[in-house]
Backbone as CSV, one residue per row, in Angstrom:
resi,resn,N_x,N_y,N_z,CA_x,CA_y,CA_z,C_x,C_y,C_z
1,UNK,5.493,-13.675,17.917,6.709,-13.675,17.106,7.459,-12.372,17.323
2,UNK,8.757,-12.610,17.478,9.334,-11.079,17.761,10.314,-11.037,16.615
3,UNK,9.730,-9.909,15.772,10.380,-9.829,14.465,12.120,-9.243,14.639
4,UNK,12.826,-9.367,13.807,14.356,-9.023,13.097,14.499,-8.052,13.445
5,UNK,15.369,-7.393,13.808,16.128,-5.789,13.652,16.025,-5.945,11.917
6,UNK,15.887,-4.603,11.456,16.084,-4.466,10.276,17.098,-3.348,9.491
7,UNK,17.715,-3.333,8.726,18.613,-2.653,8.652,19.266,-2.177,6.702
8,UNK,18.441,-2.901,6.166,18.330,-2.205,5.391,17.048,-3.045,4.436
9,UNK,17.299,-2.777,2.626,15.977,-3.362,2.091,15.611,-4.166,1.839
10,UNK,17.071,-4.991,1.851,16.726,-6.860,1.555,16.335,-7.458,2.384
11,UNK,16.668,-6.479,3.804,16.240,-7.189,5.286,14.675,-7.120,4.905
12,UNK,14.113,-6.073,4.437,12.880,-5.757,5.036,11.770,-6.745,3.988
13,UNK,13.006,-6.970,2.944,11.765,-7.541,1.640,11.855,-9.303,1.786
14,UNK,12.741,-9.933,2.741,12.894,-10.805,3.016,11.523,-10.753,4.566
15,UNK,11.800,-9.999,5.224,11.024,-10.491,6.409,9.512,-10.553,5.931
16,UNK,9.114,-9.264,4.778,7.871,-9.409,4.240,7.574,-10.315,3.479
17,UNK,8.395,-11.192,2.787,8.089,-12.363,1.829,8.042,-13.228,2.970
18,UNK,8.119,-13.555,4.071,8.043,-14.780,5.262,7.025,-14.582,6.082
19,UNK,6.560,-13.152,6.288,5.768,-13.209,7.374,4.236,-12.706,6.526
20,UNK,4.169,-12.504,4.984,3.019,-11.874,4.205,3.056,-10.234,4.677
21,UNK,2.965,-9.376,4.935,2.351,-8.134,5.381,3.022,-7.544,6.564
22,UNK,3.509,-6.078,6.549,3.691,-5.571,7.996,3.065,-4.288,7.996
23,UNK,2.702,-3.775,8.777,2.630,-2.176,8.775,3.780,-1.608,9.144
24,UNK,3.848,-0.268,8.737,5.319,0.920,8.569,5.220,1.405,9.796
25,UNK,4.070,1.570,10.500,4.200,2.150,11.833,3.446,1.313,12.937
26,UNK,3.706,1.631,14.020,2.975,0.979,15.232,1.642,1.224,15.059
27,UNK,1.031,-0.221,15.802,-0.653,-0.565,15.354,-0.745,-0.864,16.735
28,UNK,-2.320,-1.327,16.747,-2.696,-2.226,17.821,-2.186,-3.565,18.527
29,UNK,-1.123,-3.774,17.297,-0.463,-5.596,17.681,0.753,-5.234,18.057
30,UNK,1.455,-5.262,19.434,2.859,-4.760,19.831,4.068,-5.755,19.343
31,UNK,4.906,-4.843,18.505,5.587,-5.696,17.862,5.447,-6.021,16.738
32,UNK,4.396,-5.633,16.008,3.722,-5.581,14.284,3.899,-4.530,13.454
33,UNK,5.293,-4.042,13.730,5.588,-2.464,12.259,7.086,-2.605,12.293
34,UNK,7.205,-1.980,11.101,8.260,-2.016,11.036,9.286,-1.130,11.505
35,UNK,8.535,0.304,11.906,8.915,0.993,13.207,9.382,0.558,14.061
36,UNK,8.821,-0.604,14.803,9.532,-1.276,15.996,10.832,-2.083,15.983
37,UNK,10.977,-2.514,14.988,11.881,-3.627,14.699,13.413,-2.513,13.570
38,UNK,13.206,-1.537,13.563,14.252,-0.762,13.325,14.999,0.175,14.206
39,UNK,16.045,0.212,14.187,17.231,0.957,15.189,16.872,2.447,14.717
40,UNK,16.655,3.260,15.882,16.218,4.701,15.458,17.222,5.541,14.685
41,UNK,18.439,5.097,15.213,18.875,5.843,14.254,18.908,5.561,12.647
42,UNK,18.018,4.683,12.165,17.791,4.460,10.880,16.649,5.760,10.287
43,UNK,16.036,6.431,11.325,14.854,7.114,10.361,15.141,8.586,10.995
44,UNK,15.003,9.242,9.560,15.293,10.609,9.163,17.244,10.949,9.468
45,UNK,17.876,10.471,9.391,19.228,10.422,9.494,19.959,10.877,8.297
46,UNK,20.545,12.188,8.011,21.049,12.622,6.906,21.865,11.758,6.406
47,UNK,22.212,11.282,5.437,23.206,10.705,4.527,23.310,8.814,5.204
48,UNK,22.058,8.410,5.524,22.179,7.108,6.246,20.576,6.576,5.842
49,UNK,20.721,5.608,4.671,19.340,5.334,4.448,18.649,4.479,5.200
50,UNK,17.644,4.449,5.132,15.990,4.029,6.033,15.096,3.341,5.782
51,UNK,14.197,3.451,6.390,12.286,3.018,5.940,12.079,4.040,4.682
52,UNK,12.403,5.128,4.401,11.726,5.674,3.621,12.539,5.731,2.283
53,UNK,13.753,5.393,2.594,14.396,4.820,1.302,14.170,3.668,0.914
54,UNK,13.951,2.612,1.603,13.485,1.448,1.534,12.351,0.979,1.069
55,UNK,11.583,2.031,1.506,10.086,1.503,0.984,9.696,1.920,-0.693
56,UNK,11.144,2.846,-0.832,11.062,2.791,-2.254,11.389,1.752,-3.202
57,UNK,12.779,1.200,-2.721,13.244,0.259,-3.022,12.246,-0.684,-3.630
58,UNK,11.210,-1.468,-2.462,10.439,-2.064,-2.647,9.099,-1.978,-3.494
59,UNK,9.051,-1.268,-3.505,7.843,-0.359,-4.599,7.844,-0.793,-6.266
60,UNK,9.137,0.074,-5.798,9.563,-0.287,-7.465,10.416,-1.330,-7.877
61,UNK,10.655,-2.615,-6.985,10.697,-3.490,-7.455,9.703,-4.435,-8.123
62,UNK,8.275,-4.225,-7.965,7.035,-5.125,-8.300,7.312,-6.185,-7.905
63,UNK,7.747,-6.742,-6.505,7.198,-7.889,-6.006,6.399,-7.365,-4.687
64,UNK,6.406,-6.493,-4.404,5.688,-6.092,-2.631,4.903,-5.096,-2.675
65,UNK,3.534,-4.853,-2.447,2.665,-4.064,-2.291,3.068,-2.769,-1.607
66,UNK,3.463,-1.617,-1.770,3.577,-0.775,-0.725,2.439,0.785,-0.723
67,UNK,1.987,0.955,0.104,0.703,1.952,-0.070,0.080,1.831,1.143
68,UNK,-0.831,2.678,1.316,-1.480,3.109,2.598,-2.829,1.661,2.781
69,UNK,-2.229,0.836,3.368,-2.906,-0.601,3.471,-3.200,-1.031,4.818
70,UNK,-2.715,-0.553,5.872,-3.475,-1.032,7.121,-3.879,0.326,7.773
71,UNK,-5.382,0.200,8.136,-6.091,1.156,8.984,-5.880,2.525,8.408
72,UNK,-5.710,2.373,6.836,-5.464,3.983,6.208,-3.850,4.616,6.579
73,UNK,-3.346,3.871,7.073,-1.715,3.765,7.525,-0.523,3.003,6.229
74,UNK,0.426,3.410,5.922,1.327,2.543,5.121,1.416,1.469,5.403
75,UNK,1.835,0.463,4.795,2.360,-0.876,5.477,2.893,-1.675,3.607
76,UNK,3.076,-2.705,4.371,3.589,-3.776,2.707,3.025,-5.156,2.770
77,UNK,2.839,-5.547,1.794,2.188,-6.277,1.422,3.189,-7.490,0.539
78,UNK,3.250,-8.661,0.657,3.561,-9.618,0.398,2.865,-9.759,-1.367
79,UNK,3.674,-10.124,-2.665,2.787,-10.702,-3.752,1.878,-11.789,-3.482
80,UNK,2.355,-12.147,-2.667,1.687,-14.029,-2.389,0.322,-14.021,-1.776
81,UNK,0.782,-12.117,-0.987,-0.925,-12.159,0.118,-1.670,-11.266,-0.698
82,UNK,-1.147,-10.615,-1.442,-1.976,-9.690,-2.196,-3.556,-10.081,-2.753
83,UNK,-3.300,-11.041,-3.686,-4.975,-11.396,-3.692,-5.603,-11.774,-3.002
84,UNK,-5.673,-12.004,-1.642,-6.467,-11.965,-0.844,-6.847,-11.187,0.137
85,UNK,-5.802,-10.304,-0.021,-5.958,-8.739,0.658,-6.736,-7.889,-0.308
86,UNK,-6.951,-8.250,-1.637,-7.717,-7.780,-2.658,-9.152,-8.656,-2.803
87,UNK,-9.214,-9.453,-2.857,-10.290,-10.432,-2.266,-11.424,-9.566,-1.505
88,UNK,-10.964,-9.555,0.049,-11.320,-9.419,1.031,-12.146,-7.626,0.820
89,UNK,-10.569,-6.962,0.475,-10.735,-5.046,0.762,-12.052,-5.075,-0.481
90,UNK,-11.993,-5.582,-1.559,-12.756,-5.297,-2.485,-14.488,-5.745,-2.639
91,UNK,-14.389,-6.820,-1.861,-15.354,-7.413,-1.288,-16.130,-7.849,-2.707
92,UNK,-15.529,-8.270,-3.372,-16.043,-8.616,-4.555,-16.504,-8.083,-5.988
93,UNK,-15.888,-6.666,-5.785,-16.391,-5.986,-6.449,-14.846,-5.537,-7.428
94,UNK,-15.498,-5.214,-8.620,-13.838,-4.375,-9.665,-14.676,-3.159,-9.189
95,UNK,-13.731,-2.052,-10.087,-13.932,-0.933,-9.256,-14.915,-0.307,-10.140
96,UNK,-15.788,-1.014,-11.634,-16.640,0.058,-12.122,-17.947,-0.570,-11.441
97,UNK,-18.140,-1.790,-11.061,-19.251,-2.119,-10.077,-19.599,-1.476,-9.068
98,UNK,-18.634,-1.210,-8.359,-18.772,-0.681,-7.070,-18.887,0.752,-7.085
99,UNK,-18.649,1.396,-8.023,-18.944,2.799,-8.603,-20.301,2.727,-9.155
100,UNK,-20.799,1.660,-9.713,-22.132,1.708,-10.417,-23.239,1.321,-9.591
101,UNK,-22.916,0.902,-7.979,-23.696,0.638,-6.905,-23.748,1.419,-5.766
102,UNK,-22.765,2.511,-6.458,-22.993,3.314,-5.230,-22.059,3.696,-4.194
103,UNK,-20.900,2.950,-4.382,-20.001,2.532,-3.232,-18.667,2.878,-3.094
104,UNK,-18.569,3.730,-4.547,-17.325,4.701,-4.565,-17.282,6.163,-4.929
105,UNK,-16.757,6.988,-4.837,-17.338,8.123,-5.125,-17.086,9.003,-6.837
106,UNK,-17.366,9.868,-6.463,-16.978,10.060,-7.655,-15.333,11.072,-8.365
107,UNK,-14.947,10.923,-7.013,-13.367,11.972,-6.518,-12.534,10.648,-6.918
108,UNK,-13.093,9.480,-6.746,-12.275,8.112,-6.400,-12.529,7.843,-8.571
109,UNK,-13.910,7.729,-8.275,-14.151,7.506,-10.610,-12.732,8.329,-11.155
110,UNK,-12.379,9.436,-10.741,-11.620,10.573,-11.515,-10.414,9.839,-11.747
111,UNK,-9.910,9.172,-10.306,-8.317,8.787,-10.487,-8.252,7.566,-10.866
112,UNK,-9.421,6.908,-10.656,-9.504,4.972,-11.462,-9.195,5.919,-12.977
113,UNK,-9.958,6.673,-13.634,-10.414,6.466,-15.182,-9.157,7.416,-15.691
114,UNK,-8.621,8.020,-14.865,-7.113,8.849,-15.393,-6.045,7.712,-15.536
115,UNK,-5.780,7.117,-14.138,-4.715,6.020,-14.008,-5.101,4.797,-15.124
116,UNK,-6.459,4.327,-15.700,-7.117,3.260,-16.278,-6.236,4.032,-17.659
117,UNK,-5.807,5.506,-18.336,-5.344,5.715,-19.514,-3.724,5.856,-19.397
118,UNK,-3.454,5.398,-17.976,-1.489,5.700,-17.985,-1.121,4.415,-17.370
119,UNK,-0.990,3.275,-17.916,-0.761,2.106,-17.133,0.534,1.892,-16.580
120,UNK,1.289,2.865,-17.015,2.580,3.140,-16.256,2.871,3.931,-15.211
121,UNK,1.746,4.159,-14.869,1.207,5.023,-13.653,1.770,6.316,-13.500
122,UNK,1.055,7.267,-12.738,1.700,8.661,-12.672,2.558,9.575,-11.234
123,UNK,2.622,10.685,-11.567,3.117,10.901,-9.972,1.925,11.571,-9.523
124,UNK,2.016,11.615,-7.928,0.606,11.941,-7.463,0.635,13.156,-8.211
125,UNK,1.301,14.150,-8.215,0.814,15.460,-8.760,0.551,15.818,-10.254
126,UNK,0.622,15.005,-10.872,0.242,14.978,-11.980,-1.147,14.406,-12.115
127,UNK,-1.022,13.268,-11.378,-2.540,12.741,-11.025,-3.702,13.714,-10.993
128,UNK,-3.214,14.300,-9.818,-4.179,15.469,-9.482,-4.618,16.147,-10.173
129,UNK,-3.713,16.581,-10.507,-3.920,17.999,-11.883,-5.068,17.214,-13.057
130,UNK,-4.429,16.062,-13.563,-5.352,15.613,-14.471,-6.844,14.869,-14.305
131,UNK,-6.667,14.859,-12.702,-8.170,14.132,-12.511,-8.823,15.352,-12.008
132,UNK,-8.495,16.732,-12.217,-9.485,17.770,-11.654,-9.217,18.364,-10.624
133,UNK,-8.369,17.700,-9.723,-8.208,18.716,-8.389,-7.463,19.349,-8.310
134,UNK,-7.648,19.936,-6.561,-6.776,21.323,-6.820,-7.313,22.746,-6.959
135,UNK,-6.588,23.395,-7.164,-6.790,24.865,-7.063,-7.702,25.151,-8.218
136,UNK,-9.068,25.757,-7.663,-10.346,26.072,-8.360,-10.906,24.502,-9.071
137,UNK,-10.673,23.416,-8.615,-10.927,22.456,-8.804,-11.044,21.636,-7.849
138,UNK,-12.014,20.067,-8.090,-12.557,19.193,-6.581,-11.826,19.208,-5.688
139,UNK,-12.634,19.036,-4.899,-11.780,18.640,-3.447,-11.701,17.124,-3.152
140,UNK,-10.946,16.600,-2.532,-11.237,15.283,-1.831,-10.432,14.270,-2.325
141,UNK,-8.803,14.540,-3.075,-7.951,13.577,-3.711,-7.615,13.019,-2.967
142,UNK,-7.037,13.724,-1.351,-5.810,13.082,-0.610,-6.838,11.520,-0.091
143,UNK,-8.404,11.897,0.303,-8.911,10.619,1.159,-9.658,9.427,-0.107
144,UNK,-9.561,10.401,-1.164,-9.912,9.498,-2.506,-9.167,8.261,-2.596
145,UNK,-7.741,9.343,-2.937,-6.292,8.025,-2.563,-6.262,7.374,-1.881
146,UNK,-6.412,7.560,-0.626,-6.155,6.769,0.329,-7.304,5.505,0.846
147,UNK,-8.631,5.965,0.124,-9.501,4.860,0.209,-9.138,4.206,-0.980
148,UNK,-8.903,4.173,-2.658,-8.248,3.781,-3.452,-7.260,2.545,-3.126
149,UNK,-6.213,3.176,-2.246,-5.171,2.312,-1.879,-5.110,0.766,-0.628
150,UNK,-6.756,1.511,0.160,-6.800,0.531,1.054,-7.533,-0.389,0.455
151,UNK,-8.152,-0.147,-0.650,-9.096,-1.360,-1.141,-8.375,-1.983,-2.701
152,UNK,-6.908,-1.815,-2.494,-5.879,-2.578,-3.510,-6.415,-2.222,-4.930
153,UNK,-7.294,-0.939,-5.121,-7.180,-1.151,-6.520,-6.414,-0.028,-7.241
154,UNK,-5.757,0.777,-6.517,-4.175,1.978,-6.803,-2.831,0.874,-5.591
155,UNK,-2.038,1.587,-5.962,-0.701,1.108,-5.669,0.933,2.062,-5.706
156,UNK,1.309,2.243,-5.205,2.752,2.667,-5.198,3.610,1.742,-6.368
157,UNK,3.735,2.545,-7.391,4.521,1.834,-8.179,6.437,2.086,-8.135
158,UNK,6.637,3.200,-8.010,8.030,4.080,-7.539,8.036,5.748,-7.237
159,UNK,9.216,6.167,-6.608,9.129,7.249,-6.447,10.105,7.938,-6.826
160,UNK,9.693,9.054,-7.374,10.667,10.524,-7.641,11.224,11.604,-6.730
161,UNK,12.499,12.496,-7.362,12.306,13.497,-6.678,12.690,14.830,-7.639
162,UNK,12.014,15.176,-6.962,12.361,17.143,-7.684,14.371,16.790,-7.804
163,UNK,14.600,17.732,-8.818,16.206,18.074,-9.006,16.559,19.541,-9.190
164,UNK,17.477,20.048,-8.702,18.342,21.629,-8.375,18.668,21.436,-9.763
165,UNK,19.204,22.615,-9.823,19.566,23.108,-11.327,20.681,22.467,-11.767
166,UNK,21.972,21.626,-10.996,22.999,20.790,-10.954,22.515,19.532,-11.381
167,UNK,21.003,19.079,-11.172,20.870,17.672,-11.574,20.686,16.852,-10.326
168,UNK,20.707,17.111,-8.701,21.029,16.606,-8.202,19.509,16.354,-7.160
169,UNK,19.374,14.890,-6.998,17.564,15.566,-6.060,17.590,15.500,-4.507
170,UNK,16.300,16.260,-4.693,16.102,16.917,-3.362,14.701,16.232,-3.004
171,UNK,14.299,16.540,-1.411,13.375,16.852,-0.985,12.640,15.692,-0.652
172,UNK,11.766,15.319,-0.618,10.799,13.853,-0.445,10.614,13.491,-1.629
173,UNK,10.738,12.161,-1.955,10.352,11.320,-2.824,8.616,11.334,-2.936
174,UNK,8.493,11.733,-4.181,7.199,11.965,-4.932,6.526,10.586,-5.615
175,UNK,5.274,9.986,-4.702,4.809,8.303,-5.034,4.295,8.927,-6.616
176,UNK,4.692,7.722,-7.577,4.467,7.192,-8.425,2.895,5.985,-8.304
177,UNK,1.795,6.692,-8.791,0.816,5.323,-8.664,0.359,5.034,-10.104
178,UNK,0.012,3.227,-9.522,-0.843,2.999,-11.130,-2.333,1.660,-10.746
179,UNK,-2.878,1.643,-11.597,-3.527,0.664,-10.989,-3.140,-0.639,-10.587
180,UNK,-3.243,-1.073,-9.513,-2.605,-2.785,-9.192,-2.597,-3.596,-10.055
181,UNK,-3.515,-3.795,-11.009,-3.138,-4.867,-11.849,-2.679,-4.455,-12.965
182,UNK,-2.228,-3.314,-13.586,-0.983,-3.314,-13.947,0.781,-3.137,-13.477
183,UNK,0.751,-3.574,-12.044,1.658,-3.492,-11.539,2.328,-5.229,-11.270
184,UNK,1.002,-5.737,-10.631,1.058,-7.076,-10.414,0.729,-7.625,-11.352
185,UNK,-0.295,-7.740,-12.465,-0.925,-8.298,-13.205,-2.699,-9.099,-12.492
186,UNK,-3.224,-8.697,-13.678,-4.897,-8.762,-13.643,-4.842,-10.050,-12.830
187,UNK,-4.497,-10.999,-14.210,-4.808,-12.428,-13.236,-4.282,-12.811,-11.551
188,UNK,-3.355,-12.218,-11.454,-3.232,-12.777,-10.446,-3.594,-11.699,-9.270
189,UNK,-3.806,-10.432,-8.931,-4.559,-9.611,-8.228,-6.071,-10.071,-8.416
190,UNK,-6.420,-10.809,-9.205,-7.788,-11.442,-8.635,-7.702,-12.407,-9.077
191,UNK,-6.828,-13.374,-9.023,-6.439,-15.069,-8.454,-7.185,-15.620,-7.318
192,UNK,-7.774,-14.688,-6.336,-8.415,-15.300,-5.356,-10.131,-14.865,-5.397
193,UNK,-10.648,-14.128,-6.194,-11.922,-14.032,-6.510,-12.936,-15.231,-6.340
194,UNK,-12.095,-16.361,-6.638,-13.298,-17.472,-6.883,-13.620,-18.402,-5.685
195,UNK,-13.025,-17.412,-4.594,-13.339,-17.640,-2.908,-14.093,-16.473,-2.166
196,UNK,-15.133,-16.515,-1.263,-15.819,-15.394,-0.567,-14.557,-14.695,0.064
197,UNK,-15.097,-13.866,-0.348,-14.309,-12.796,0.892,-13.539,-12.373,2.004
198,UNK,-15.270,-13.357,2.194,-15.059,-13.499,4.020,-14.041,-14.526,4.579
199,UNK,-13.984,-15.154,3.548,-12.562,-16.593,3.308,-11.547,-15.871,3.259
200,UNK,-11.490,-15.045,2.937,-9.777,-14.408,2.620,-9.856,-13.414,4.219
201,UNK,-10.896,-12.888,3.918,-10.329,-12.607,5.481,-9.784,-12.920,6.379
202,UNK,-11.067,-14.482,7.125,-10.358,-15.250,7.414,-9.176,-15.764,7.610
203,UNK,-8.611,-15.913,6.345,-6.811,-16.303,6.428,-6.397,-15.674,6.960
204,UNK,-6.505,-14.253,6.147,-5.663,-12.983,6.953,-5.678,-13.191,8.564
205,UNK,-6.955,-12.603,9.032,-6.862,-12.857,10.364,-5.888,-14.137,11.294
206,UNK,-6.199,-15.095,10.735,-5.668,-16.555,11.670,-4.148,-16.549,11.466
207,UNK,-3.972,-15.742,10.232,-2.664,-15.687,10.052,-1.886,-14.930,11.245
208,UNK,-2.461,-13.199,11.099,-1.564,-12.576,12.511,-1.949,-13.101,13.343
209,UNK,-2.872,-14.030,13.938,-2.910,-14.638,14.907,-1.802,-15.578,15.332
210,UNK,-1.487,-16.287,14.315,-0.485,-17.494,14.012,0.934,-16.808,14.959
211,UNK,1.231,-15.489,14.443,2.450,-14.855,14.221,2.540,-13.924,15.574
212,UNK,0.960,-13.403,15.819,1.098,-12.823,17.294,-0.375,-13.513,18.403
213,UNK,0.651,-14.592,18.728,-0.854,-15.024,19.458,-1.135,-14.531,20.783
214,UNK,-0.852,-13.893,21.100,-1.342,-12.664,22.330,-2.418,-11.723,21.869
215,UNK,-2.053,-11.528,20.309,-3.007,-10.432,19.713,-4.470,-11.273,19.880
216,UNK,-5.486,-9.821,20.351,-6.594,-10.688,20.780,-7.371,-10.153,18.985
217,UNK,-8.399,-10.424,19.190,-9.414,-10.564,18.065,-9.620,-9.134,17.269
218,UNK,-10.324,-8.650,18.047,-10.700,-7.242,17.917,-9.058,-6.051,17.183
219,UNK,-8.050,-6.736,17.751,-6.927,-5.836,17.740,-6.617,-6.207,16.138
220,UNK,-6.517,-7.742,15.683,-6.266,-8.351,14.554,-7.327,-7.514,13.645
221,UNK,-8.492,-7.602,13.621,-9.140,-6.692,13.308,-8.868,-5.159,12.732
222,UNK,-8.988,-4.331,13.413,-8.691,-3.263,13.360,-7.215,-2.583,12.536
223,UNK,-6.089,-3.785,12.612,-5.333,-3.089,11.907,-5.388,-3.823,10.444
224,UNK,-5.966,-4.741,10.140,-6.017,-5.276,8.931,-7.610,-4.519,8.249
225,UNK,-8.302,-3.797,8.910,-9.461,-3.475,8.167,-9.195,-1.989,7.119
């Protein structure tokens, strides 16, 4: 499938509601980010918005997953594919199980049980501060997050930015996270629970297959793990 030029956010939230899922940058599947399928002069271009305005857009609309979801890489996520991208990443587990077996850490406990008391989720740096890290405090938020986010149970809810003394903002947009199912809602972020796993995988997989059938096995793989 050779995806759309894209060009701004309705483009991008339309191609993700049709095709389930893309990644933000180039993967193993040529032709599978949304990097590729945008005109360069769309990214980092003063006064000409982008992917990174865009992916706000989408965020904080609560219909599209956006967060570090393929291969520890950004990408978006479809509502429709979400529980089974939660299915699958979670492998069956909520997140105080998998903490009580061993299987999450305890850098990762800090920001579940902070975010579990702000269901309106926070900005990362506030996060931080309140789950302990940081200066003379734990180490290990940034890969906490980012394992957090690949196994759908944190989320990009919207983003901020710092403001000059005029009111006016600056600088990079600051992610807003909260837990997924208060973003999406409980029931339906584990709507697909009452199927193995390995079933949702499954889909996933046959799906980019469907969409890039050149992509061989191993490649499908790797960027969805």
């Amino acid at each position: 499938m050779k995806l759309p030029k894209i060009t701004d956010a309705q483009q991008l939230a339309d191609l993700v509601r049709e095709i389930g899922f893309l990644p933000l940058f180039r993967c193993e599947i040529a032709g599978f980010s949304l990097q590729e399928c945008t005109p360069a002069n769309r990214w980092f271009v003063k006064d000409m918005e982008g992917p990174w305005e865009w992916r706000e857009v989408l965020a904080a609309d609560g219909e599209i997953a956006y967060a570090k979801l393929f291969h520890k890489k950004a990408g978006f996520i479809s509502r429709e594919w979400y529980p089974d991208f939660a299915n699958y990443r979670r492998d069956g587990y909520d997140f105080d199980a998998r903490y009580d077996d061993g299987l999450a850490t305890l850098q990762s406990k800090r920001i579940i049980d902070i975010l579990d008391g702000h269901g309106e989720g926070l900005l990362s740096t506030d996060l931080k501060r309140l789950a302990g890290f940081g200066k003379d405090g734990a180490s290990g938020f940034d890969s906490a997050m980012t394992n957090l986010q690949m196994q759908t149970y944190i989320t990009a809810k919207n983003f901020q930015y710092k403001q000059d003394k005029h009111g006016r903002p600056y600088g990079w947009g600051i992610g807003c996270y909260a837990l997924s199912e208060n973003v999406f809602g409980a029931e339906w972020v584990t709507s697909r629970y009452s199927v193995k796993p390995k079933e949702s995988r499954e889909l996933i997989v046959n799906h980019v297959a469907e969409l890039f059938p050149g992509a061989a096995v191993k490649q499908i793989e790797k960027v969805i793990k």
